[in-house]
C-alpha positions in Angstrom: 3.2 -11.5 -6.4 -0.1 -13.1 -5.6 -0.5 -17.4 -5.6 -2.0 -17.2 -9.0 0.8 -15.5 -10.7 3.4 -17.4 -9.3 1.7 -20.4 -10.4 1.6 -19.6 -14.1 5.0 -18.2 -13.7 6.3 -21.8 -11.9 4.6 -23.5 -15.0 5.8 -21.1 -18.0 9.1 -21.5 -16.2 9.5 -25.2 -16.7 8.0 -25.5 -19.8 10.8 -22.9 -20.3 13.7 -24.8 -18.8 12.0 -28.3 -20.8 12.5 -26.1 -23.7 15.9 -27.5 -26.1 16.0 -24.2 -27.1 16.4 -22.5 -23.7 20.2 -21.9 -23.0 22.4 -22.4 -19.9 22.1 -18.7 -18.5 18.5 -18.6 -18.8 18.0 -22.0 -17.4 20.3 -20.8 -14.3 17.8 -17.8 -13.4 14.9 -20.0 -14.1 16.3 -22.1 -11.8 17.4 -19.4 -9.0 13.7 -18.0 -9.3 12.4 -21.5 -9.1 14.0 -22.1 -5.8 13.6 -18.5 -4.4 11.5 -18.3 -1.0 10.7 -14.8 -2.0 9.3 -14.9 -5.3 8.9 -11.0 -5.6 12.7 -10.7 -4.7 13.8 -13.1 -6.7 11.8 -11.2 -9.7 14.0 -8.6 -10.9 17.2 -10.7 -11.6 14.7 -13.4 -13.4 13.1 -10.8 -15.3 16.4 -9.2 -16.5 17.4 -12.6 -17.6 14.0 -13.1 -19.4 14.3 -9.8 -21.3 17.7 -11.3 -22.0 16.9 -14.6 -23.2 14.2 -13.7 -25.7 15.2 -13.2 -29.6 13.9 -10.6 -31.3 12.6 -11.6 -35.0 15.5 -9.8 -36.3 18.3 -11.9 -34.0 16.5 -15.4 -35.1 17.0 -14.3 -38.9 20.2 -13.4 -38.8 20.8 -16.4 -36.5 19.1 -18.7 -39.0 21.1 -17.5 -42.0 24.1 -17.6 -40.7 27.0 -20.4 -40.5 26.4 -21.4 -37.0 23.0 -22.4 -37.6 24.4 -24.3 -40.4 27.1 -25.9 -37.7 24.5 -26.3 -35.3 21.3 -27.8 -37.1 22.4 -28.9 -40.5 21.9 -26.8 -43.9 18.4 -28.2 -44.2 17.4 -27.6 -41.5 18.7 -24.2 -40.6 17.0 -23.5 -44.5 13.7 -24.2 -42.8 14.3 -21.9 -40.1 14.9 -19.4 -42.1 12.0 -19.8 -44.3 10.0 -20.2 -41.1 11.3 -17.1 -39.5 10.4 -14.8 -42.8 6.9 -16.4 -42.7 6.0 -15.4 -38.9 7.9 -12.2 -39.7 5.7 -11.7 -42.9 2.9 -12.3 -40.7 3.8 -9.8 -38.2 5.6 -12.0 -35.1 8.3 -9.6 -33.3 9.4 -12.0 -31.3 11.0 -15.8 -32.2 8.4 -18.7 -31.6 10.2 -21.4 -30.3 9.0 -23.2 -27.4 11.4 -21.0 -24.9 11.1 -17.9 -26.1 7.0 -18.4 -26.0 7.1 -19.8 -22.9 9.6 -16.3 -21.4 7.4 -14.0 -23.8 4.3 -15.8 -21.7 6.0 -15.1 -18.1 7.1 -11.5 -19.2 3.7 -10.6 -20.2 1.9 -12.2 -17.0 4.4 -10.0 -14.8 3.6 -7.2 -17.0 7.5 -6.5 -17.9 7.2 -6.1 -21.4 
């Protein structure tokens, strides 16, 4: 991995780990690939994690219709997600656009993984 990718990978990284959305596994690997010597070996398990991490279109609807959201963020709110998720979906998105998932959908692109 040259010095250029592993600069916009450290940045996407912690914009990914300042995400609220980012959650406690994927922080860990962002963490273990942030404090890697070797970046290159440390790739793999970070990348696995990222593919991991991401929600699909289909995962954030189901997740923002369902009762958990509900739990989680309040019914109005968790309406807005789901109204917000059928709009990007509507406009072709196939991938969730919160702040983490752009941010991992940024570092699996630059490492050409996806």
């Amino acid at each position: 991995m040259d010095a250029k990718t592993v600069e916009f990978v450290t940045a996407k990284t912690h914009d990914l780990m300042a995400a609220p959305s980012c959650n406690p596994t994927l922080k860990t690997a962002a963490q273990a690939w942030l404090d890697a010597a070797d970046k290159d070996a440390a790739a793999p398990a970070y990348i696995e994690a990222l593919k991991q991490g991401v929600s699909t279109i289909d995962e954030l609807l189901a997740f923002a219709a369902s009762e958990h959201a509900v739990q989680i963020m309040g019914a109005d709110a968790a309406k807005q997600l789901l109204a917000h998720a059928k709009d990007i979906q509507a406009k072709g998105a196939k991938f969730c656009d919160c702040p983490a998932c752009t941010a991992d959908l940024a570092i699996l692109r630059e490492l050409k993984a996806i």
